[in-house]
VOTI-789258 format. One record per residue: residue in one letter; x, y, z of N, C-alpha, C in turn. Coordinates in steps of 0.02 Angstrom, whole numbers, plus 32768, in hexadecimal, padded with zeros to 4 digits. Layout:
BEGIN
AXYZXYZXYZ ...
//
This chain:
BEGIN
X5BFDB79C8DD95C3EB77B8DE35C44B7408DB3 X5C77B7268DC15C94B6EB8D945CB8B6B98DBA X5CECB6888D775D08B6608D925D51B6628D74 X5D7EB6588D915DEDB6558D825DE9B6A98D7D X5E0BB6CC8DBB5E16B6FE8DB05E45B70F8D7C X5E55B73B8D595E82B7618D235EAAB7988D47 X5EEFB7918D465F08B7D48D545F53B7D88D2B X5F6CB8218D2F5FB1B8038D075FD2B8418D1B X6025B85A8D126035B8688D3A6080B8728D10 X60B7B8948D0B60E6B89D8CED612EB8908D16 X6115B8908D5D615DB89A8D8B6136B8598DB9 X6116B8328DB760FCB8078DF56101B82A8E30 X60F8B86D8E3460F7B8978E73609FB8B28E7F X6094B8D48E3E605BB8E88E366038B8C38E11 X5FE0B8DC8E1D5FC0B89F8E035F6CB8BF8DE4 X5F65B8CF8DA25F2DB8D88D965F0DB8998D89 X5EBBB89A8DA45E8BB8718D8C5E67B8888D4F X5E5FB8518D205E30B8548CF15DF6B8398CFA X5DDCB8148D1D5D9EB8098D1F5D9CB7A68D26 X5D73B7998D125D63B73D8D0B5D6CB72B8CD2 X5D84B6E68CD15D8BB6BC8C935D4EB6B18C89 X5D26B68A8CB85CE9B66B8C985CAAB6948CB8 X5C7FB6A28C9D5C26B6AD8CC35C09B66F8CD6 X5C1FB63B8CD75C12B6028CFE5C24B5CA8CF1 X5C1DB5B58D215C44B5528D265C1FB5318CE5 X5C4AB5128CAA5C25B4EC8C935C13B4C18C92 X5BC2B4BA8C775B7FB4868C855BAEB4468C7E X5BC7B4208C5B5BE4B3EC8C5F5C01B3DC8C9C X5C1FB3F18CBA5C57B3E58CFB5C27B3EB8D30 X5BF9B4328D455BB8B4288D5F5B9EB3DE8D68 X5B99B3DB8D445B67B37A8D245B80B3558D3B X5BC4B3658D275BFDB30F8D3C5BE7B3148D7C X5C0CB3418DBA5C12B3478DE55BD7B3328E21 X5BA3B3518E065B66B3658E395B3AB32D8E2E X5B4AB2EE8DEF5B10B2B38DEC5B49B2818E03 X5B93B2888E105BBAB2508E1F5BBBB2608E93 X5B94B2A58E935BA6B2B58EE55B5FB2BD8F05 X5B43B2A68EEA5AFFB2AF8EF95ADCB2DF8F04 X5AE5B3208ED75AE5B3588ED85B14B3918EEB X5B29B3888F075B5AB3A68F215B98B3CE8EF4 X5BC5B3DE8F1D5C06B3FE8F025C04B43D8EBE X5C1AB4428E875C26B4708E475C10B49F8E5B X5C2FB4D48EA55C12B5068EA35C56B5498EA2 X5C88B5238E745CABB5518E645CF3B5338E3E X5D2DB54C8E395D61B5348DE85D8BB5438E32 X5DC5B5138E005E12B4FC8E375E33B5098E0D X5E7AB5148E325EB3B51C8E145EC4B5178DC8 X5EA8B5548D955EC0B5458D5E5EF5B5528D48 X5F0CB54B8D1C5F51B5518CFA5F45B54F8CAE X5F7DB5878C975F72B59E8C655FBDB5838C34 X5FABB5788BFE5FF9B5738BC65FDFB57F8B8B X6023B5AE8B74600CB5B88B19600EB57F8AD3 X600EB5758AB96009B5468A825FFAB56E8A4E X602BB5738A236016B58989E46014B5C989E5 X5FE4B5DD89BC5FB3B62589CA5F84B62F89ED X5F84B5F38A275F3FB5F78A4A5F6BB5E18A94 X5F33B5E78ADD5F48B5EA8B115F14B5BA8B20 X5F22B5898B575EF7B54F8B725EEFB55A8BBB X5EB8B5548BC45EA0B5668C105E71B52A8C33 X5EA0B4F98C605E86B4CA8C7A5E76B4CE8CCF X5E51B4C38CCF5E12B4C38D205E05B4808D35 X5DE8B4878D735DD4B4638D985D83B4578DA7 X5D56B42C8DBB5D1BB4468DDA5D1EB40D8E02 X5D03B40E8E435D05B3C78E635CDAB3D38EA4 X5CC0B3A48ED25CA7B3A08EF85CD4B39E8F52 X5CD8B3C08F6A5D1BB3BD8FAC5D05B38F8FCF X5D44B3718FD75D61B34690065D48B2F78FDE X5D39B2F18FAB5D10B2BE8F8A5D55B2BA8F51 X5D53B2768F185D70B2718EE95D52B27F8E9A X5D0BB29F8EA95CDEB2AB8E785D03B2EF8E57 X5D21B2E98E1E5D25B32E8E105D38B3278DB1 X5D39B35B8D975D4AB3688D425D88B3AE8D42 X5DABB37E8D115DD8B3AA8CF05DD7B3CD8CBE X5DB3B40B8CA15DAEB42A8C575DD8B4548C3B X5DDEB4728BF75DFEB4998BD85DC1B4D48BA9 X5DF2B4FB8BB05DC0B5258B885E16B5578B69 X5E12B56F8B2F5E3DB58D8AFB5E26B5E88AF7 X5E55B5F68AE35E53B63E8ACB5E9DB6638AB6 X5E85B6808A785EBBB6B08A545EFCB6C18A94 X5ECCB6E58AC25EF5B71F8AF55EDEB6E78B37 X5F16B7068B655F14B6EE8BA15EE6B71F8BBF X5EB6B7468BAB5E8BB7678BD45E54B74C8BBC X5E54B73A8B7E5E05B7028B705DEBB7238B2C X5DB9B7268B235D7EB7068B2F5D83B6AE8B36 X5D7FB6898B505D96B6448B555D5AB6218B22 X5D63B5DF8B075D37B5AB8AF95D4CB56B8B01 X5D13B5558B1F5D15B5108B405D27B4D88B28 X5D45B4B28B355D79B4758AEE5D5FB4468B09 X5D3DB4208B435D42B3F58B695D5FB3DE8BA3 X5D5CB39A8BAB5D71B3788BEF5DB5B3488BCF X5DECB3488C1D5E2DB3288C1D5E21B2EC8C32 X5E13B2E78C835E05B2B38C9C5DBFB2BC8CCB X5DA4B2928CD75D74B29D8D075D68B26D8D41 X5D68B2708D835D60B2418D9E5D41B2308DDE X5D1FB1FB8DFD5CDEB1E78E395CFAB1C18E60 X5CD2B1B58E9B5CE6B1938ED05D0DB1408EC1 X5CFFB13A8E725D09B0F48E6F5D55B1008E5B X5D80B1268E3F5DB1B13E8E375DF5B1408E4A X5E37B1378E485E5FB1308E755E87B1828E8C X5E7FB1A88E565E8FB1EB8E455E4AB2078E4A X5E65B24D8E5A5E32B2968E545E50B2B18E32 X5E21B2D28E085E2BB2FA8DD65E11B34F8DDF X5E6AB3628E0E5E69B39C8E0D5EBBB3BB8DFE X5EC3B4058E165F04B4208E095F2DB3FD8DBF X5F05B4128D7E5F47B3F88D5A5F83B42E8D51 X5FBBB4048D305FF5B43C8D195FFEB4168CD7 X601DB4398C9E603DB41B8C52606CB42D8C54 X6083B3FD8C3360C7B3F48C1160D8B3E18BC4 X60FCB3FF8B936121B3D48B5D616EB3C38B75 X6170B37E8B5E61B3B3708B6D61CFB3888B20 X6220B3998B436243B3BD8B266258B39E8AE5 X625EB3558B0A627EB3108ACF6259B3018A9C X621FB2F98ABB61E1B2B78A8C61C9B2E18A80 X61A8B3148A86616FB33F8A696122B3268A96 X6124B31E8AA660E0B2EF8ACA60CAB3138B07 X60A0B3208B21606EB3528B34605DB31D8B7B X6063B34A8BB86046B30F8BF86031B34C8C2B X5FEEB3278C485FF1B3558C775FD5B33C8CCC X5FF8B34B8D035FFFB32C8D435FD4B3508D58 X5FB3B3208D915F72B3368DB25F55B3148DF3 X5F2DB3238E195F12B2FB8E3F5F2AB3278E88 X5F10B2F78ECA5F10B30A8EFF5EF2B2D68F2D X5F18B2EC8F5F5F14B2AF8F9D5EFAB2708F95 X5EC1B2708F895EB8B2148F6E5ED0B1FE8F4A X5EF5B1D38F5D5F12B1988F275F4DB1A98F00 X5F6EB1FD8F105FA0B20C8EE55F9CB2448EBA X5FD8B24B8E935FD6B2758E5A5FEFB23D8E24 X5FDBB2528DDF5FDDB2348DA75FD2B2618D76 X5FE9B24D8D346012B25D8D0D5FD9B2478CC2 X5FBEB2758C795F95B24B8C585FC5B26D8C08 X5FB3B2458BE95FCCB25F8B9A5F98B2778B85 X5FB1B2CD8B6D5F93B2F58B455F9AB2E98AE2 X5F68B2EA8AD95F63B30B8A8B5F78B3618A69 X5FB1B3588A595FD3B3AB8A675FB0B3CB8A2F X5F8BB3B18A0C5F60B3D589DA5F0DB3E589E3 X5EFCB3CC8A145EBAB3E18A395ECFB3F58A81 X5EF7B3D78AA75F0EB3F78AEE5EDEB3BA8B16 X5EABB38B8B075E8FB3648B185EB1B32B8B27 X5E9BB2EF8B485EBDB2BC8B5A5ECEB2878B14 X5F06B26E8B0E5F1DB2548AE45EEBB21B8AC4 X5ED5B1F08B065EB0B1C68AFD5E71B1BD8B17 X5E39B1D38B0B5DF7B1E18B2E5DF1B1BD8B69 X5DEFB1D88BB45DEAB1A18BFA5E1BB18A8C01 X5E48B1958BD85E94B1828BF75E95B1AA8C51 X5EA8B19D8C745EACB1BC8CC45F04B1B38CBF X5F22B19D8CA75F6AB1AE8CA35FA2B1758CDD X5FDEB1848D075FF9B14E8D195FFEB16D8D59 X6021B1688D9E602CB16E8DDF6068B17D8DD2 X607CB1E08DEE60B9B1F68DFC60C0B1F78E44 X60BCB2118E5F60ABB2338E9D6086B2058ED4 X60A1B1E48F19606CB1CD8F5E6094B1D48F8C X6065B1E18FBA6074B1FA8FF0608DB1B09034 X60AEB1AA90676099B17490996052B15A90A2 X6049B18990B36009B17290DF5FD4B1AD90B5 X5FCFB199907E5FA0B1C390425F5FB1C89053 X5F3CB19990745EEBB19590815EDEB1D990B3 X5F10B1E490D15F03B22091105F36B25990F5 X5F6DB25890E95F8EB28990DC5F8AB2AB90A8 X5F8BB2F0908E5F88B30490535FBDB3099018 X5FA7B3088FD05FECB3088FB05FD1B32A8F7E X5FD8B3588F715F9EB37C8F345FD3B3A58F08 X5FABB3D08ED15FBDB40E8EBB6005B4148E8C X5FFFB3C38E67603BB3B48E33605BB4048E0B X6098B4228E0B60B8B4448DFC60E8B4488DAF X60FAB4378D756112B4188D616136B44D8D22 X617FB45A8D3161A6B4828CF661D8B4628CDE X6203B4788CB76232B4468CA16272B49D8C98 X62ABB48B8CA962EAB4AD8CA56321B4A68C73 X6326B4C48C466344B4CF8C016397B4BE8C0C X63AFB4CA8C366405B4CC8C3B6409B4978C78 X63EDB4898CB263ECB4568CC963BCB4038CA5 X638FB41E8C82637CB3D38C476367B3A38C8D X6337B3CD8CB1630CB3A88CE062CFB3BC8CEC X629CB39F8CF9625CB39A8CFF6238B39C8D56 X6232B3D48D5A6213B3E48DB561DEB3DE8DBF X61CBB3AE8DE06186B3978DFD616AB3D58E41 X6150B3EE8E496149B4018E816100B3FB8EA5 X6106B3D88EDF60C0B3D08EFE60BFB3EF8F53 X6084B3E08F6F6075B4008FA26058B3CC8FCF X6079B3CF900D6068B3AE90476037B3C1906A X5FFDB3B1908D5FE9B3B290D15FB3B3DA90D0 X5F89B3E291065F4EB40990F35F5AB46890E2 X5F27B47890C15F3AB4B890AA5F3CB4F090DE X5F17B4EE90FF5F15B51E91375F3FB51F9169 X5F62B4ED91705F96B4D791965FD4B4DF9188 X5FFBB4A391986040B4959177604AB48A9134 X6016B48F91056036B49C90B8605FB4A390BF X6083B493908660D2B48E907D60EAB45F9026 X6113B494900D611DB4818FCD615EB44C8FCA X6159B4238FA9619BB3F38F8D61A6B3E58F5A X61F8B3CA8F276203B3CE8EFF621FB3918EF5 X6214B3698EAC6245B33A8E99625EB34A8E4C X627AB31D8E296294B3298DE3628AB2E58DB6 X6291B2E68D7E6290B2A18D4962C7B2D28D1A X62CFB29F8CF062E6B2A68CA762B3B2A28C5C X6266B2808C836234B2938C516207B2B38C71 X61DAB2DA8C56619EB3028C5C6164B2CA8C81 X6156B2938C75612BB26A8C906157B2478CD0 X6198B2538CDD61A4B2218D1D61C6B1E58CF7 X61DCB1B88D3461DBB1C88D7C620BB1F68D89 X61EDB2168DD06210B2448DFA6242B2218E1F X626DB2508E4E6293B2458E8362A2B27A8EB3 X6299B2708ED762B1B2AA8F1862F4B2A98F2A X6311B2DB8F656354B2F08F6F637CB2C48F70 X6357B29A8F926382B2478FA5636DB2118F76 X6369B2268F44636AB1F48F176328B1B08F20 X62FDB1C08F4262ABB1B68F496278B1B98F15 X6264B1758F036229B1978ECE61F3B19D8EE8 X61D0B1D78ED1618EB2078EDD6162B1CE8EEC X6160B1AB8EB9611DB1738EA2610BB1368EF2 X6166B1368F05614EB0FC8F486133B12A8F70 X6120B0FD8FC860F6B10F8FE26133B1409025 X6163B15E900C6179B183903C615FB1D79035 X6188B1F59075618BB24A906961B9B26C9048 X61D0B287902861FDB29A8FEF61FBB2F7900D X6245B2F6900F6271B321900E6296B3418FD7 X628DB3838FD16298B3B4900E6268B3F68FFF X6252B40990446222B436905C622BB46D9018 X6208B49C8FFE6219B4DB8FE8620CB51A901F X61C4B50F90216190B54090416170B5139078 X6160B548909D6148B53090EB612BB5579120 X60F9B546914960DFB583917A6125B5B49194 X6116B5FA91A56142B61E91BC6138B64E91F3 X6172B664920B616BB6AA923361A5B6C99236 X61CAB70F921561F5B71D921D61CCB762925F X620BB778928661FDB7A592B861CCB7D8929E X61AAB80992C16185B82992B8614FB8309287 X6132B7DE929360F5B7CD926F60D6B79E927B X609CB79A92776070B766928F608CB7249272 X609BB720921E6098B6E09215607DB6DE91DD X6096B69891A6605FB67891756070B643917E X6021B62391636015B5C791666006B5D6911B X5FEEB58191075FDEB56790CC6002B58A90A3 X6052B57F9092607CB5A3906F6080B5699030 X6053B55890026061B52D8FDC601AB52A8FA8 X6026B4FE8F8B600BB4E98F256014B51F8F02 X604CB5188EE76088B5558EBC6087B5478E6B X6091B5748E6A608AB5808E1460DCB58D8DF3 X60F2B5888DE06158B58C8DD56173B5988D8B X617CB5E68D886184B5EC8D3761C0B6218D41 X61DBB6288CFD620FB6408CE561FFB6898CDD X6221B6DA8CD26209B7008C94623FB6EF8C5F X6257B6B28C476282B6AD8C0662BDB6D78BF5 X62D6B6EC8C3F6312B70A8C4B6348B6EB8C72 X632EB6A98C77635AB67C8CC76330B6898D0E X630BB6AE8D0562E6B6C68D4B62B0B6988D66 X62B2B6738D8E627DB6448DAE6252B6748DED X6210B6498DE161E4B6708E1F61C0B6308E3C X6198B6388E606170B61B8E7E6140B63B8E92 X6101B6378E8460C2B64C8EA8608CB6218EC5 X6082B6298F016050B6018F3C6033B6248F63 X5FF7B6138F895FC3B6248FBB5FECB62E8FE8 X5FE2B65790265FF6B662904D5FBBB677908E X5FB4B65F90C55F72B67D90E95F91B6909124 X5F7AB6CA91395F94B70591735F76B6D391B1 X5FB6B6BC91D35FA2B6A6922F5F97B6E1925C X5F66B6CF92845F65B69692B35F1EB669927F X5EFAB6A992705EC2B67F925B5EB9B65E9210 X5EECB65491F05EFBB63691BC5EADB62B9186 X5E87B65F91815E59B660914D5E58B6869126 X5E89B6C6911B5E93B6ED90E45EB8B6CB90BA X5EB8B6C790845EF3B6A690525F05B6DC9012 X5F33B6FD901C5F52B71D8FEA5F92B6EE8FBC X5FA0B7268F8B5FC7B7088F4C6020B7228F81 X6053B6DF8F77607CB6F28F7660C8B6EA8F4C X60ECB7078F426126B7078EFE616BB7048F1E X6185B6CB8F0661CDB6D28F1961F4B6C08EF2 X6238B6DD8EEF6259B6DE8EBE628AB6798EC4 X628BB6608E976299B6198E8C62E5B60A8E74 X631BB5E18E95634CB5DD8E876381B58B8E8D X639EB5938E6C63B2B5378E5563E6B5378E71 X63F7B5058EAB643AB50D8EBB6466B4DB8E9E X64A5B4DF8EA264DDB4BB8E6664D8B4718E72 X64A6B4608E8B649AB4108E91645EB40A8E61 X644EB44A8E5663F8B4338E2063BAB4368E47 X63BCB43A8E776385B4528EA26356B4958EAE X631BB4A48EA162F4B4E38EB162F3B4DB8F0F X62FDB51B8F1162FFB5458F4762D6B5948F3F X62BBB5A08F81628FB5DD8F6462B3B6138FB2 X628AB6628F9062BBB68F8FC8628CB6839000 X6283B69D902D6275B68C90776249B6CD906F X6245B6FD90466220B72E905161F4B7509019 X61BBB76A9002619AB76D8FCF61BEB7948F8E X61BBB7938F6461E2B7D08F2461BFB8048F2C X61EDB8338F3A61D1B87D8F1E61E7B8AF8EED X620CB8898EC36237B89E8E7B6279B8D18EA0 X628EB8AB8ED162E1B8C28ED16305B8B38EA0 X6332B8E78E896359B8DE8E6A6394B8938E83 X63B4B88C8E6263F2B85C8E6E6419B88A8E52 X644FB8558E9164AEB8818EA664D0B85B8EB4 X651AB87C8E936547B8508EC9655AB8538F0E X6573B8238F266577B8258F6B65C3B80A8F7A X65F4B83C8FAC662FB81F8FC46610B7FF9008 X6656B7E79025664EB7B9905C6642B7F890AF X6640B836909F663FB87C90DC65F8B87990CA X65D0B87190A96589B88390A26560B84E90C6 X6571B81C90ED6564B7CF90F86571B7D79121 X659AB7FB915165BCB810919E6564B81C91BC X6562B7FE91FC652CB82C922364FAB7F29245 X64B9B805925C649EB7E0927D645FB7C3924C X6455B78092476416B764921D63E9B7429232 X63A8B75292246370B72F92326355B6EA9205 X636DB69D92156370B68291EC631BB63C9207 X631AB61F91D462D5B60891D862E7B5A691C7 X62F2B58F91EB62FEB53E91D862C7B52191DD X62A6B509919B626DB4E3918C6277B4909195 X6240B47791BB625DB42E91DF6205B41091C2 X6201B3CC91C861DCB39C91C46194B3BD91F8 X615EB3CD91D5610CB3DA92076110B39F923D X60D9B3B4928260B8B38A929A6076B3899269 X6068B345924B602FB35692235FFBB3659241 X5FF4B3A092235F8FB3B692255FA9B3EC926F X5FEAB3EE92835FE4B41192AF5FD0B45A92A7 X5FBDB48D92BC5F90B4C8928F5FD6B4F792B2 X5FEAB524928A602CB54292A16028B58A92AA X5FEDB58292E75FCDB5D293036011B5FD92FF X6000B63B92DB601BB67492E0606AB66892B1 X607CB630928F60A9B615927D60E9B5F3929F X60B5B5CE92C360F6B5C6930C6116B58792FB X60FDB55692A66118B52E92A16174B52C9293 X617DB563925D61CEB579925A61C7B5B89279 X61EFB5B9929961F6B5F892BA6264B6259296 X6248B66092B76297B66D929762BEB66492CE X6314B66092D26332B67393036367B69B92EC X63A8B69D931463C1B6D292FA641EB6C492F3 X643BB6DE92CA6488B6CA92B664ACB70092A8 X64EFB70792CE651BB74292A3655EB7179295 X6565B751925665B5B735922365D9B76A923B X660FB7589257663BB7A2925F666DB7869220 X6684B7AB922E66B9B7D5920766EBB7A89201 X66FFB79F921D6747B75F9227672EB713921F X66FBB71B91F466D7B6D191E866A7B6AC920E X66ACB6C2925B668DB68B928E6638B6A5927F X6610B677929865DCB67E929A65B7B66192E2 X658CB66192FB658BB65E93326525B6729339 X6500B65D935064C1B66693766494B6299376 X6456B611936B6425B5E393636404B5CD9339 X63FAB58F932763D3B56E92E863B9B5409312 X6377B53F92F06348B50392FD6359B4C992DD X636FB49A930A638FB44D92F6634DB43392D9 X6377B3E292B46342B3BE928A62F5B39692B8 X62FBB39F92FE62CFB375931A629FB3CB9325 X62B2B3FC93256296B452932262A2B45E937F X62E2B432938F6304B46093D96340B4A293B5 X6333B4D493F9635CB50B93E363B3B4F793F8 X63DBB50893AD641FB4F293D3642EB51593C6 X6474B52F93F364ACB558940364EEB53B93D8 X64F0B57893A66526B5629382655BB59A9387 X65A6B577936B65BCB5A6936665FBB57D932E X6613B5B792FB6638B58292AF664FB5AD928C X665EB5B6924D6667B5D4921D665DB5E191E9 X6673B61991B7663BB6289189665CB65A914A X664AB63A9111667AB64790D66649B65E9093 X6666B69890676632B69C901A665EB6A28FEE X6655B6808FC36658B6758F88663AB69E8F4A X6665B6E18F43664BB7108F35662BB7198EF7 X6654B6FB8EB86638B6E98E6B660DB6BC8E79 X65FEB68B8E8F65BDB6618EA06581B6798EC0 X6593B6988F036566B6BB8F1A6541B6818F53 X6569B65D8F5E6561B6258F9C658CB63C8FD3 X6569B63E90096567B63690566579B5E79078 X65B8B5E5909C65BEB59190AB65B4B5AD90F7 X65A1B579911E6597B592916D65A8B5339180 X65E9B54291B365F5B50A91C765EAB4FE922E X65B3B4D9923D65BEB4E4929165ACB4A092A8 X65E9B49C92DF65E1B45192FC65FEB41792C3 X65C6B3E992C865E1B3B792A165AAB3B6925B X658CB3FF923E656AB4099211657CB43791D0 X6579B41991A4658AB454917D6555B47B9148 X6543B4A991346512B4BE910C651FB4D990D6 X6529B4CC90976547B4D890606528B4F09020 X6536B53A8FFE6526B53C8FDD64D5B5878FC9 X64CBB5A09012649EB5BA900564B1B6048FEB X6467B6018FB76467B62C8F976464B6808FA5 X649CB6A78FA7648DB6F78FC3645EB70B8F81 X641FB7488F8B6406B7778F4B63E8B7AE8F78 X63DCB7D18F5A63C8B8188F8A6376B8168F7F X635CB82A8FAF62FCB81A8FC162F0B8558FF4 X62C0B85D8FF06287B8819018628CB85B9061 X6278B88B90896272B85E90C86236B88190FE X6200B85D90DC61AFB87B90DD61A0B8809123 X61BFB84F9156619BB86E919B61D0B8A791C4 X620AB8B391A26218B8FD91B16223B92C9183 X6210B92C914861FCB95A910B6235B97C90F8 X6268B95D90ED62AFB97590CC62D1B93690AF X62EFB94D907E6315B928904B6353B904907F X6369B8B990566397B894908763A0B867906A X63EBB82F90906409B810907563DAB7C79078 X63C7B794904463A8B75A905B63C1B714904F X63CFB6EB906663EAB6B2905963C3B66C9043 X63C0B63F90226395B613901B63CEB5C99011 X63A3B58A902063C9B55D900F63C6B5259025 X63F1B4D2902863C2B49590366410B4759081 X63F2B47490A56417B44A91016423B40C90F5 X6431B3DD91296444B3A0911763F7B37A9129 
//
């Protein structure tokens, strides 16, 4: 065996493996790690991430010691994204004396400056941000550790990991995306934006990342739609284009009640007319896309309102969001149950309008209105037939 699995795949439906990047952790990161932990930890590679440059492809890793701040960031290069790789060195590296860990990176070139950055880190002390040398892929400035994007409230206990970081060509914004809370649990992905590649961020409400609040709004989140057990740890996502307008998202996902399997999961990624990523509620299975009139939208829906974790609460069987259920008739009204913002079940009953060239769903009930969500056609995996899916951001 090895280390960074390889697989690749033409439809993100199917998925051949090629084999391992590396035949083993390299001795350097080994070293860092295991004389800064007292032996301990480098007994395996994190979250790498891959980008092309040039004629060559850069493949940056992790090695670190768990639950400690002892860890190394390396690169290693190759022609092809299947390898043979060679080892370039270390980004950042960093020990208990540290304010950052040095794990999960993501890169970026900004679009403007040309200048090369790449976000990183996890739960201690934050995420942060370091200048790359875009002609080695190495850190700009040797031991540079970079500046503070990303903290959490109450950062010493809560988690904030798994920096995300793309930038959007026609909107000319820069998406941070990170991950809340423990993994096995309430993971849960969130999003903010800048106007540069290094920050600062801001969240929905106009919040920067960097103070010590929680930043909104949810993407991904434990689940349970009917006739299924459930997934937890729905989060540290990967978020790319195929250079057609098409956004995805790919993240862990682990089967409840007992939340220790962790499979790969894919969802299709979408911007709503405020500039915001939104993801579908259900995995991709390369449905086609259609149009849709306002008779196809008639009927009964199983809808899923993602609200604020009890932290660390463990969300056996996915009982943290649960679904409930809504019908649109025909004559506009809408009428059944949503889980309110405190997660009590309310009885609604309102109305309900699409916007057919847009392809937005407005649903108005009580003294709430919900605007804007996105109709696309999806798979609907826990009853194994094709269907209508909606995605999109509440008050």
């Amino acid at each position: 065996l090895g280390f960074i699995q390889m697989r690749r795949s033409k439809d993100l439906v199917h998925w051949e493996f090629l084999g391992w990047a590396f035949p083993e952790i390299p001795e350097e990161a080994v070293q860092w790690v295991q004389s800064h932990a007292g032996g301990q930890g480098a007994t395996n590679i994190w979250a790498p991430y891959i980008i092309p440059y040039k004629d060559k492809y850069r493949l940056y890793y992790c090695v670190s010691a768990f639950g400690r701040k002892t860890s190394y960031i390396g690169l290693a290069e190759s022609t092809s994204p299947e390898g043979p790789w060679t080892q370039k060195g270390c980004i950042v590296k960093t020990d208990d004396s540290t304010a950052m860990n040095a794990i999960d990176p993501s890169v970026i070139a900004d679009e403007n400056t040309g200048k090369w950055w790449m976000h990183y880190g996890s739960f201690f002390g934050g995420l942060y941000c370091v200048e790359l040398n875009p002609e080695t892929g190495l850190a700009l400035n040797e031991g540079d550790l970079g500046h503070l994007v990303a903290r959490r409230a109450n950062y010493r206990k809560d988690n904030l990991e798994a920096p995300e970081i793309i930038y959007h060509p026609e909107l000319k914004q820069y998406y941070l995306f990170t991950s809340y809370d423990p993994l096995m649990t309430t993971y849960n992905v969130r999003v903010s934006r800048s106007d540069a590649a290094e920050g600062p961020f801001t969240d929905y409400f106009g919040k920067a990342v960097k103070d010590t609040t929680n930043n909104f709004p949810i993407l991904t989140a434990p689940y349970r739609f009917e006739n299924h057990t459930g997934w937890a740890g729905t989060a540290h996502c990967a978020v790319f284009s195929d250079g057609e307008g098409n956004y995805f998202m790919a993240h862990q996902g682990r089967l409840s009640p007992q939340n220790q399997l962790m499979v790969l999961h894919v969802r299709q990624l979408f911007f709503t007319p405020e500039g915001w990523p939104v993801v579908s509620p259900e995995r991709y299975a390369g449905t086609p896309s259609r149009k849709f009139r306002k008779s196809d939208l008639v009927g009964e829906w199983e809808i899923i309102r993602v609200r604020e974790p009890e932290h660390g609460r463990r969300p056996e069987a996915g009982l943290w969001n649960l679904s409930t259920r809504m019908k649109l008739l025909e004559n506009g009204i809408c009428n059944g149950e949503v889980i309110g913002m405190e997660g009590e079940l309310v009885r609604v009953n309102g109305n309900w309008s699409f916007l057919t060239e847009k392809r937005l769903l407005m649903l108005n009930f009580g003294e709430e209105e919900i605007e804007n969500l996105i109709i696309f056609a999806g798979h609907d995996w826990e009853n194994e037939r094709e269907t209508v899916l909606f995605t999109g951001l509440d008050s």
